[in-house]
TILO-604622 format. One record per residue (C-alpha): residue number from 1; residue in three letters; x, z, y. Coordinates in pm, 1 decimal, padded with zeros to 6 digits. Each point is the difference from the previous one (the first is absolute). Layout:
# residues N
n NUM	res ALA	xx X	zz Z	yy Y .
...
END
This chain:
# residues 83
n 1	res UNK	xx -01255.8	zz -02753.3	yy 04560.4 .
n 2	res UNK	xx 00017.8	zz 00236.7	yy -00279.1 .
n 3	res UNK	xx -00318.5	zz 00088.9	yy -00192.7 .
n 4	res UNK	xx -00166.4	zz 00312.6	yy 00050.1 .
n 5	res UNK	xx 00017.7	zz 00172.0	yy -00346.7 .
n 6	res UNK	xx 00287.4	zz -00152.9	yy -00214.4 .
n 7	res UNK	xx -00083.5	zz -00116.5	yy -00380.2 .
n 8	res UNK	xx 00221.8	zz 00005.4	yy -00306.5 .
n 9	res UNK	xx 00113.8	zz -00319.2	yy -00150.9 .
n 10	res UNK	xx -00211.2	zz -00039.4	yy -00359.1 .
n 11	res UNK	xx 00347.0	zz 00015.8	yy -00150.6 .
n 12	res UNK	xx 00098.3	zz 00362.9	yy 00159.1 .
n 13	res UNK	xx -00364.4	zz 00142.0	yy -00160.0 .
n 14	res UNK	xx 00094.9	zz -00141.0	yy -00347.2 .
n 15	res UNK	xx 00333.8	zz 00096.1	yy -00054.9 .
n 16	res UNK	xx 00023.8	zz 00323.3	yy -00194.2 .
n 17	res UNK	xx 00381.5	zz 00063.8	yy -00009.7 .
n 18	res UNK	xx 00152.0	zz 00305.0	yy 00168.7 .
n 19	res UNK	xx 00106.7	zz -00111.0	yy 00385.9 .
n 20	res UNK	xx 00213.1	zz 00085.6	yy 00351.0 .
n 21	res UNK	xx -00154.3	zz -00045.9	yy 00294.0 .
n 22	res UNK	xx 00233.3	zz 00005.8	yy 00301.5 .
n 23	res UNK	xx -00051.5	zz -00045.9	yy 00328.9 .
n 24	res UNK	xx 00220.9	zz 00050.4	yy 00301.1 .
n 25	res UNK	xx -00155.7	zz 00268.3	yy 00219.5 .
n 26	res UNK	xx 00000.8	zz -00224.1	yy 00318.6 .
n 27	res UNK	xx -00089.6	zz -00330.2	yy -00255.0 .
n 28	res UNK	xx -00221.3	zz -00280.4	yy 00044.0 .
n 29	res UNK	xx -00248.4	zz 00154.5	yy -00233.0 .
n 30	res UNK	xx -00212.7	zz 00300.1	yy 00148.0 .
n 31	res UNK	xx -00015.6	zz 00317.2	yy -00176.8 .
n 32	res UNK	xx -00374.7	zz 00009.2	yy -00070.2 .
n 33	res UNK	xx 00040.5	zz -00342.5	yy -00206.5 .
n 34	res UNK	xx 00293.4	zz 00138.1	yy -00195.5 .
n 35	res UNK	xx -00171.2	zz 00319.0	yy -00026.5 .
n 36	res UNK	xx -00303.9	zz -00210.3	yy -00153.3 .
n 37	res UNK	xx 00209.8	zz -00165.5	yy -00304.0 .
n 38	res UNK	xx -00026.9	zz 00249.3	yy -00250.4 .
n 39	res UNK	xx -00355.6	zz 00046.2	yy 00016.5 .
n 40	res UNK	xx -00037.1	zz -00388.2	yy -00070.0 .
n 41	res UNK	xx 00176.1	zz 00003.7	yy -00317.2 .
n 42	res UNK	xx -00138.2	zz 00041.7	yy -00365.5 .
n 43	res UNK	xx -00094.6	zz 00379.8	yy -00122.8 .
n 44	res UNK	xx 00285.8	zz 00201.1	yy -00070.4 .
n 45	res UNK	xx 00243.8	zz -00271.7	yy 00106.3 .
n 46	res UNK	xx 00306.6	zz 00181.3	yy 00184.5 .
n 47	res UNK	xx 00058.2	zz -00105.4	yy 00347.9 .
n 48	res UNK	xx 00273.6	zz 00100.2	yy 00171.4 .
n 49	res UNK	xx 00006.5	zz 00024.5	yy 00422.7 .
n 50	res UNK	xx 00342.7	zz 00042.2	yy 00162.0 .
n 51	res UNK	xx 00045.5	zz -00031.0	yy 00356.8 .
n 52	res UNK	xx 00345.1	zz -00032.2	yy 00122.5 .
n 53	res UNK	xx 00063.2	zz 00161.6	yy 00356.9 .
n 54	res UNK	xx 00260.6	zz -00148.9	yy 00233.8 .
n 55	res UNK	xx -00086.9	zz -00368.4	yy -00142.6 .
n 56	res UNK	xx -00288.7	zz -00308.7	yy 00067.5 .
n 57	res UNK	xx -00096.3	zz -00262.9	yy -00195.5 .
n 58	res UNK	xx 00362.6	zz -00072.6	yy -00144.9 .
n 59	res UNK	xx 00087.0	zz 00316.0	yy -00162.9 .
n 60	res UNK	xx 00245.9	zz -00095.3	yy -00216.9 .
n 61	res UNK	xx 00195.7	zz -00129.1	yy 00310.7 .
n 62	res UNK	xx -00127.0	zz 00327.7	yy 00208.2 .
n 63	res UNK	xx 00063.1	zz 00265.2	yy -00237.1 .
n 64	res UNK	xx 00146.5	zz -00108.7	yy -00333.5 .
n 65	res UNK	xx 00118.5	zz 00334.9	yy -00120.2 .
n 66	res UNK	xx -00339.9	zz 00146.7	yy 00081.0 .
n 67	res UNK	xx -00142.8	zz -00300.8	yy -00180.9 .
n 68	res UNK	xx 00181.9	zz -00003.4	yy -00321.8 .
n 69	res UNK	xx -00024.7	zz 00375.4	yy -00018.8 .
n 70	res UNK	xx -00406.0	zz -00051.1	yy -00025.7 .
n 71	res UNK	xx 00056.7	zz -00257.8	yy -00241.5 .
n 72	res UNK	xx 00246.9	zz 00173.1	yy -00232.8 .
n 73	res UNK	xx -00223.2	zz 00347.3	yy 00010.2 .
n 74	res UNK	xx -00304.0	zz -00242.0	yy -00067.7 .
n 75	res UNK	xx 00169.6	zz -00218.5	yy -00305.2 .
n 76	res UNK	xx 00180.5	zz 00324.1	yy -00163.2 .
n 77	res UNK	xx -00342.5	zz 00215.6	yy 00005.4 .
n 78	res UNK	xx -00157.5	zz -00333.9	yy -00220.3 .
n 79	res UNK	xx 00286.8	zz 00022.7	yy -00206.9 .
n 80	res UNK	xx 00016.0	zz 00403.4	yy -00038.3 .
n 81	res UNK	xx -00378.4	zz -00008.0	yy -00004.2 .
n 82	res UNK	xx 00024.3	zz -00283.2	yy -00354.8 .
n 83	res UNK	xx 00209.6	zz 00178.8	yy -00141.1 .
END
């Protein structure tokens, strides 16, 4: 049975570092929870939520271009954005 109001993991609340959230629109993990992550992170810490039609919990198996085209937009805007 799955608890009523999902918690972060102490390590996802501490980590500061710019991240991608994915999740595969018919995924094990239900939108409200993933829609809950950024709010649980540090002030000003950039949290990313991309959810991946067409795909469940294995995205990279269910939609791989869809998935690495998140991922490359997300890493080049970190790199355009340090620059």
């Amino acid at each position: 049975m799955r608890d009523a109001e999902w918690r972060p993991a102490p390590e996802w609340t501490a980590t500061t570092c710019p991240t991608l959230v994915v999740r595969g629109a018919q995924g094990t993990m239900p939108a409200a929870d993933a829609a809950r992550m950024p709010s649980c992170r540090a002030p000003g810490t950039r949290t990313d939520l991309a959810v991946i039609e067409d795909a469940g919990h294995d995205v990279h198996l269910d939609q791989p271009q869809r998935l690495y085209a998140v991922m490359a937009g997300f890493l080049n805007s970190l790199v355009c954005s340090a620059s």
